[in-house]
C-alpha positions in Angstrom: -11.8 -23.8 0.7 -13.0 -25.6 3.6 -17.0 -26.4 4.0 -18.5 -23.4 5.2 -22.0 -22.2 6.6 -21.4 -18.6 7.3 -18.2 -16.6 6.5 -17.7 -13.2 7.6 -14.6 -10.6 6.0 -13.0 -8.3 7.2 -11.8 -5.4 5.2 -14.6 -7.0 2.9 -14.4 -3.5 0.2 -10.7 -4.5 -0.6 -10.7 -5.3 -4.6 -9.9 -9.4 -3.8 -11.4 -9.8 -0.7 -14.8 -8.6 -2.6 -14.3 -11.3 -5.3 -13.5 -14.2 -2.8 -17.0 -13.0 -0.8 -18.9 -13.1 -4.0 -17.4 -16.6 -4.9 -18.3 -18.3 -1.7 -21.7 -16.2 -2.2 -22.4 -17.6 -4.8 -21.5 -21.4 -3.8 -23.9 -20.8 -1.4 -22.2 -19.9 1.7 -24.0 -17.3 3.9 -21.7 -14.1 3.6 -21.5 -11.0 6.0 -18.3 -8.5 6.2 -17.2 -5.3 7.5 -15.2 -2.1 6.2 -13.9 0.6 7.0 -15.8 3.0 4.5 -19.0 2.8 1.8 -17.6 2.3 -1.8 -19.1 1.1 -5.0 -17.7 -2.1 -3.9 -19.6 -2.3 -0.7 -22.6 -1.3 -2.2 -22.0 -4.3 -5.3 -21.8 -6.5 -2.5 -25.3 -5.5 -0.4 -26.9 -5.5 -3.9 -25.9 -9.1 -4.2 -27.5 -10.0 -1.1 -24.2 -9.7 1.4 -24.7 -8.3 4.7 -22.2 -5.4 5.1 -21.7 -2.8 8.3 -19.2 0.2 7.9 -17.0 0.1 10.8 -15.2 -2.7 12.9 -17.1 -4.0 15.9 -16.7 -7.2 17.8 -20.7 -7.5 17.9 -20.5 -7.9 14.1 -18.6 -11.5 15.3 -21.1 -14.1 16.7 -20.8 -18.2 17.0 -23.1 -18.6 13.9 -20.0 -17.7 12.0 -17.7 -20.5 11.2 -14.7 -19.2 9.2 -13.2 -15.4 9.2 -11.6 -14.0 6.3 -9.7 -11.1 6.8 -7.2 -8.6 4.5 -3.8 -8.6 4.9 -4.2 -4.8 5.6 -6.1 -5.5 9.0 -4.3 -5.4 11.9 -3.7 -8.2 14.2 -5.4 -6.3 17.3 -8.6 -5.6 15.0 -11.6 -5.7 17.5 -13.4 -8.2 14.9 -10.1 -10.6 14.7 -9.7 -10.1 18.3 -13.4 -11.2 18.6 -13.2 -14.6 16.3 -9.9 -15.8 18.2 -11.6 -15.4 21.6 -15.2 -17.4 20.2 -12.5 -20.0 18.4 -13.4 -19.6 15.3 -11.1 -20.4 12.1 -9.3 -17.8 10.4 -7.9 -16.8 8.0 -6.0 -14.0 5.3 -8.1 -13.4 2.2 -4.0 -14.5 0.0 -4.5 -18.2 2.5 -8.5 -18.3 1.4 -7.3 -17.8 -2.7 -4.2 -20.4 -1.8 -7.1 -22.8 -0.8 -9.5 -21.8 -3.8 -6.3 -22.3 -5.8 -5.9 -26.4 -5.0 -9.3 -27.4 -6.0 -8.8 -25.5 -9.4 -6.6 -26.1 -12.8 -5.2 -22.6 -11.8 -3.6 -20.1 -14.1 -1.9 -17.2 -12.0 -0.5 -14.3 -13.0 2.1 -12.9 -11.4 4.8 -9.6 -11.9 5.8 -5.9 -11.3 3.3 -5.0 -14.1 0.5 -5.9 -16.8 -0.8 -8.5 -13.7 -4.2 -6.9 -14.2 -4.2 -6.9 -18.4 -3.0 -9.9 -18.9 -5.2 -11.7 -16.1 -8.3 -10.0 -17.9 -6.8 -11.3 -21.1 -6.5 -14.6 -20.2 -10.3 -15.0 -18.4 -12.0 -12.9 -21.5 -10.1 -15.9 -23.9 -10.8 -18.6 -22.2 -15.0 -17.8 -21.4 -14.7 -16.7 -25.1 -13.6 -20.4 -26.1 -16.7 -21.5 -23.6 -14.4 -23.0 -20.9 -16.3 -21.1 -18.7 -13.7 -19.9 -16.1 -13.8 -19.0 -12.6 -11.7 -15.5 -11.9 -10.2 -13.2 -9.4 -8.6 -9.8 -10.3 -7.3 -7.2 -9.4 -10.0 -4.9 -11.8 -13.3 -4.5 -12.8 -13.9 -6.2 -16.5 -17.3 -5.1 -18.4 -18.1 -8.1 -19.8 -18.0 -9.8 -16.5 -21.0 -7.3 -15.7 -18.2 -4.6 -14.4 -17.1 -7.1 -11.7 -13.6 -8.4 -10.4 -14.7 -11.7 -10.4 -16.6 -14.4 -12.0 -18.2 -18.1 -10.9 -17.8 -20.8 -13.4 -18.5 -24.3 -13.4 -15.4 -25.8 -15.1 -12.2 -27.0 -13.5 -10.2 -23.6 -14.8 -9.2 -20.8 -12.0 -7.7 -17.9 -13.3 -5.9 -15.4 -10.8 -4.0 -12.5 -10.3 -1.4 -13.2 -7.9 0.2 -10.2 -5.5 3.0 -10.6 -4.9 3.4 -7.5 -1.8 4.2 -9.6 1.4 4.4 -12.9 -0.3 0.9 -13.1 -0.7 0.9 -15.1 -4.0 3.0 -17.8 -2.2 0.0 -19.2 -0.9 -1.3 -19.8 -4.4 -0.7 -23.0 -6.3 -0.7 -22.9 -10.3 -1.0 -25.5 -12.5 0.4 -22.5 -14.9 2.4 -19.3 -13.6 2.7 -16.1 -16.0 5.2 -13.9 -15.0 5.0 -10.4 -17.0 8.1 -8.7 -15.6 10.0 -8.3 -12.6 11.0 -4.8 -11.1 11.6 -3.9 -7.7 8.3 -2.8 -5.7 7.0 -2.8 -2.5 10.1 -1.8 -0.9 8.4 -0.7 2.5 8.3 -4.6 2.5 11.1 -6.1 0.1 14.9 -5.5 1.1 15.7 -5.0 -2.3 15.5 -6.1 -5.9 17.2 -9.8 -4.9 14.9 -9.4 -2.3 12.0 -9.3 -5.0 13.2 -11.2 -7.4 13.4 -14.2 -4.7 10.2 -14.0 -3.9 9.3 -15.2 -7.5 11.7 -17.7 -7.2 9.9 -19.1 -4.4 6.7 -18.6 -6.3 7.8 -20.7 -9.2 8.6 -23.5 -6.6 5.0 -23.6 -5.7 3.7 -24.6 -9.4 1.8 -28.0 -9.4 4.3 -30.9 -10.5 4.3 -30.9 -14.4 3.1 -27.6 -14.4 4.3 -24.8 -16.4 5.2 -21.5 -16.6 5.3 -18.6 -18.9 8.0 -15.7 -18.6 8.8 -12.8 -20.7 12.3 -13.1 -21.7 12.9 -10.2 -22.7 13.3 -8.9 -19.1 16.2 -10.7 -17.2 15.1 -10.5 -14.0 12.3 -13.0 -14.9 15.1 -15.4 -16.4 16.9 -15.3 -13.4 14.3 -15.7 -11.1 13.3 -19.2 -13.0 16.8 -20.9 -13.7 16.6 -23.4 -11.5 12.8 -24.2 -11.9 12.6 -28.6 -12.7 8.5 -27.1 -14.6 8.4 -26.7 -17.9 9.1 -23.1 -19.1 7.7 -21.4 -22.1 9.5 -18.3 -23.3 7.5 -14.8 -24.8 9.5 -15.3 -27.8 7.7 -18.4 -28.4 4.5 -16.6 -30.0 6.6 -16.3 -33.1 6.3 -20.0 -33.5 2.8 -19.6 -33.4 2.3 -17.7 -35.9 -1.1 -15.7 -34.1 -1.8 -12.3 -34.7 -1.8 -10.2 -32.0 -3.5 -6.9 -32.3 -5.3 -5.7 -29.2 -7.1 -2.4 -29.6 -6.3 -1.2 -26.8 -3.2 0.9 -27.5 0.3 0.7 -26.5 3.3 -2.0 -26.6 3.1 -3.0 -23.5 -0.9 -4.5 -24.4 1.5 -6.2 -27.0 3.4 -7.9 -24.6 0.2 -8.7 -22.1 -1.5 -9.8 -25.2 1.2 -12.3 -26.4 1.4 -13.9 -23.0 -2.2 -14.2 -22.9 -2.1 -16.3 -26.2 0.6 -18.7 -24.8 -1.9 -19.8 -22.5 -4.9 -20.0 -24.7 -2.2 -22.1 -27.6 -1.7 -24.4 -23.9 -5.0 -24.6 -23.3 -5.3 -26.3 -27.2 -7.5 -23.1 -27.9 -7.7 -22.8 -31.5 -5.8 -19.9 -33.2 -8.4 -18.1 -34.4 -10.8 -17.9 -31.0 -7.3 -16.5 -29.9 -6.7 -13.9 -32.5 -10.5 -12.6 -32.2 -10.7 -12.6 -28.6 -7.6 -10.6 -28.5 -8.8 -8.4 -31.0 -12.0 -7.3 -29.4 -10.3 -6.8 -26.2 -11.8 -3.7 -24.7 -9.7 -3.1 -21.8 -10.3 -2.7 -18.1 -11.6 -0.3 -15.1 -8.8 2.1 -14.6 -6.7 0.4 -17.5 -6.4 3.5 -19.9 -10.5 3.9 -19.3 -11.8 6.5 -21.6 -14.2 8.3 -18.6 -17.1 11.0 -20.1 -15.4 14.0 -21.7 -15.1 17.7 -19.9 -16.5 19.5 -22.5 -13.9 19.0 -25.7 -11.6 17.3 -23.5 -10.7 13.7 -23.8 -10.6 12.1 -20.3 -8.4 9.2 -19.5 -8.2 7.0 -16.1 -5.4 5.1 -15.6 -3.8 2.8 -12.3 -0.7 3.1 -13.0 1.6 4.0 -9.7 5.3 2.6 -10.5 7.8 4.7 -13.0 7.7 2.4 -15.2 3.5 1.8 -16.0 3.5 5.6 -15.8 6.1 6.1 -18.5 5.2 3.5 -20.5 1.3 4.5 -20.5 1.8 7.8 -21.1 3.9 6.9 -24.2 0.9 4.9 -25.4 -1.4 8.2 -25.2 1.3 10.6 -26.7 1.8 7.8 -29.2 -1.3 7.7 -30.5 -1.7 12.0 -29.7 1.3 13.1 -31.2 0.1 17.1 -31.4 -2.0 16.8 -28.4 -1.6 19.0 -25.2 -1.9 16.5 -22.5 -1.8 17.2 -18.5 -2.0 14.3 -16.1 -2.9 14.5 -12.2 -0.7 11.8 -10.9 -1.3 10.7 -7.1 1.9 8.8 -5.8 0.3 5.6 -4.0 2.2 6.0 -0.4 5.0 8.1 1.0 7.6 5.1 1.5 7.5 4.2 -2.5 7.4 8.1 -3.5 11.0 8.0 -1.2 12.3 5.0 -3.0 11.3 5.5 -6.6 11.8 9.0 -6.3 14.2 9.7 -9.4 12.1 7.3 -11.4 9.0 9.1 -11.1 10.7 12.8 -12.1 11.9 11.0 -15.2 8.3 9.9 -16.1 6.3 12.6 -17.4 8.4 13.6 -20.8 5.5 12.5 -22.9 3.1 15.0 -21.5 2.9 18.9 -21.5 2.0 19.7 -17.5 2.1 17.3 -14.3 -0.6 18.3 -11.0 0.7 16.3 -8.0 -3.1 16.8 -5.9 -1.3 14.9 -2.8 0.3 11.7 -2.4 -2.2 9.2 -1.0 -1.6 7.7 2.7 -1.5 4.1 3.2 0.9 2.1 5.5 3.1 5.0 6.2 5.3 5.8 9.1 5.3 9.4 10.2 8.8 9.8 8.9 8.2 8.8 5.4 5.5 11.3 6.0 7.6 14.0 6.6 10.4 13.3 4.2 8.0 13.9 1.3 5.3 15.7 -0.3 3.5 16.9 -3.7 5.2 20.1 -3.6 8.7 17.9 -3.5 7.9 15.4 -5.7 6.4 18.0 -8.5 10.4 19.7 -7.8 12.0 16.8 -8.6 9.9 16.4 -11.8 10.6 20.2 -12.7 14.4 19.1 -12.6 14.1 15.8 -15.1 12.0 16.9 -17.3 12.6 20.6 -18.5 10.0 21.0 -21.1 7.0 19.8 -18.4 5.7 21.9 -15.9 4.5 20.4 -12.8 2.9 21.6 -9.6 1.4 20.5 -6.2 -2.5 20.5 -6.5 -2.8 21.2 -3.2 -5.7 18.3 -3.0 -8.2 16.8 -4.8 -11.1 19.2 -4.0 -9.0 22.2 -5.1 -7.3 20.0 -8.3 -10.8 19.2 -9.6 -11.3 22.9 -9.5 -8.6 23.7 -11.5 -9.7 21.1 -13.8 -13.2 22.5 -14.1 -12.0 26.0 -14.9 -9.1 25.2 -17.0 -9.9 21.8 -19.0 -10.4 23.9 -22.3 -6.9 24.2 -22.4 -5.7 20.8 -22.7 -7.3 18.6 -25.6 -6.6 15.4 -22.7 -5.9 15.1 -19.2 -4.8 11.5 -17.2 -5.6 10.6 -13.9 -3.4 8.4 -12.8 -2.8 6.4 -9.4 -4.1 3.6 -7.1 -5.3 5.7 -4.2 -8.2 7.2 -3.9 -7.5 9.3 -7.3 -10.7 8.3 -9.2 -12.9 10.0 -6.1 -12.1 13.1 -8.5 -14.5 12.1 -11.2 -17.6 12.6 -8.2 -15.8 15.8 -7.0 -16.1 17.2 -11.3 -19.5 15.9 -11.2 
């Protein structure tokens, strides 16, 4: 990152632009931002002594600042953007402020369609447990970080998850990349799945000479996506040779696989085997990773951030695993009309593992009005009615009027699941 008196975000709430503000915070940078709304995020930032205003204004932009960070969701005519450029002062994307963080780091980035999150949390929890005192960015809160998405170390290690929605994690430069999986997302942005897939092709081109990098391959469109890499690759089916146990708590298959990629990296690290297998072990989870939340009178209450067919699916088969008899209901909220259009059969076919489905609306974010109009909760709860015959679903008609439904009716399910990246967890102060 460059030398820096005073840096000022915009779109400072977003999950990494947050974590980047409390890094340079920390390294002693003054920090001010602005946002859009007041979330717990905001307010973890103002309690750490970081100036914040809700709302965009071109006063909040004066010539004491020296470097502007902004989120790749801000527009380029933003009044604050608009307001640096005119003064001259630097700026740049929160994914270009991580690329530079990135080059003054041994970096570890983690990268795919899925288990980015887990696996990143994995990885930080192992390596502060083995005292190499990590600096971190993710995409999630982790408790033992003090419920933060970040943390400050003072040794050479950077661990990061890496987005890949517009390229971002191209500006990133690992010394190791993880790549979990690769399926096609993000198609408001990405042509297609070669589309995709190239993009971690490219990514793989930007790992450090002699670096390495980790793939599952099990999946084939993360073997593809690496043939022609000249780094060192190290293949999930490794861990055999390792002989390390690998028994997260947390349940499901998928933690598993996160889990197992996670030791890789500790074994390259020279971690010893058994800080590996305990830290693993003890692995709590993270915010919105199958979070237990406080129970509705009997009823067990799950959070979850999946938004993709194929986290759904594979979550939910965690939960019914381990709740073979139980009658579950899940409140899904599609994250944004355009990926509702395009993964539309694959999120009718993902409920099977649960009794009822409540679509409470699908949440707006970087939608055109025709995407808009093509779908909606009542469609999308059709669709499920069709794939999966023994599951009911219905349109929730909102969250207000879903959290009253779950308020009178939560005796009759032994666990419900809410489940999306929008704004889905706002329902937890609606059933307070």
């Amino acid at each position: 990152m460059p030398k820096t008196n005073h840096v000022h975000f915009i779109g400072i709430g977003g999950i990494g632009t947050s974590a980047i503000a409390h890094i340079m915070k920390k390294k002693g940078a003054v920090v001010s931002g602005s946002d859009m709304e007041k979330t717990e995020i905001t307010d973890a930032l103002k309690n750490s002594g970081i100036k914040v205003k809700v709302g965009h204004d071109a006063k909040n932009i004066t010539k004491k600042i020296d470097l502007v960070v902004y989120s790749p969701a801000i527009s380029k005519d933003n009044t604050e953007l608009v307001q640096a450029e005119k003064l001259g002062i630097k700026t740049m994307t929160y994914p270009q402020a991580l690329g530079e963080l990135s080059k003054e780091y041994f970096t570890i980035a983690v990268s795919g369609a899925h288990g980015k999150s887990t696996t990143t949390a994995m990885i930080a929890l192992l390596l502060n447990d083995a005292k190499l005192d990590p600096t971190v960015v993710i995409g999630t809160k982790i408790r033992e970080f003090k419920n933060q998405n970040f943390r400050v170390g003072k040794s050479k290690y950077l661990v990061v998850e890496a987005c890949e929605y517009k390229r971002s994690f191209l500006n990133i430069h690992p010394d190791i990349l993880v790549i979990t999986n690769i399926e096609a997302d993000h198609l408001d942005y990405y042509k297609d799945l070669k589309d995709y897939k190239n993009a971690f092709t490219q990514m793989s081109e930007k790992v450090k000479d002699g670096g390495i990098i980790v793939i599952n391959d099990n999946d084939k469109n993360s073997v593809d996506a690496i043939k022609k890499t000249k780094n060192k690759v190290i293949k999930l089916s490794e861990i055999k040779k390792l002989k390390i146990k690998i028994e997260p708590k947390v349940v499901g298959s998928f933690n598993k696989l996160n889990a197992s990629m996670a030791a890789i990296v500790g074994d390259l690290l020279d971690i010893p085997k058994e800080k590996i297998e305990s830290s693993i072990k003890n692995f709590k989870g993270t915010w919105r990773r199958l979070e237990e939340k406080k129970k509705i009178g009997k009823t067990r209450i799950i959070d979850d951030y999946g938004h993709h067919p194929t986290e759904i699916t594979m979550t939910l088969a965690a939960i019914r695993e381990e709740n073979p008899h139980a009658k579950i209901l899940c409140v899904f909220q599609p994250h944004q009309h355009n990926r509702t259009i395009e993964l539309l059969k694959g999120f009718a076919n993902s409920f099977h593992d649960v009794d009822e489905v409540i679509i409470p609306d699908i949440y707006k974010v970087r939608d055109k009005a025709e995407d808009i109009a093509k779908i909606s909760a009542k469609i999308l709860a059709d669709e499920i009615n069709k794939a999966c015959k023994k599951q009911k679903a219905s349109d929730g008609g909102g969250l207000p009027k879903t959290a009253k439904f779950i308020l009178k009716n939560h005796a009759n399910y032994d666990i419900i699941v809410t489940m999306g990246a929008g704004n889905i967890y706002n329902i937890y102060e609606i059933l307070k």
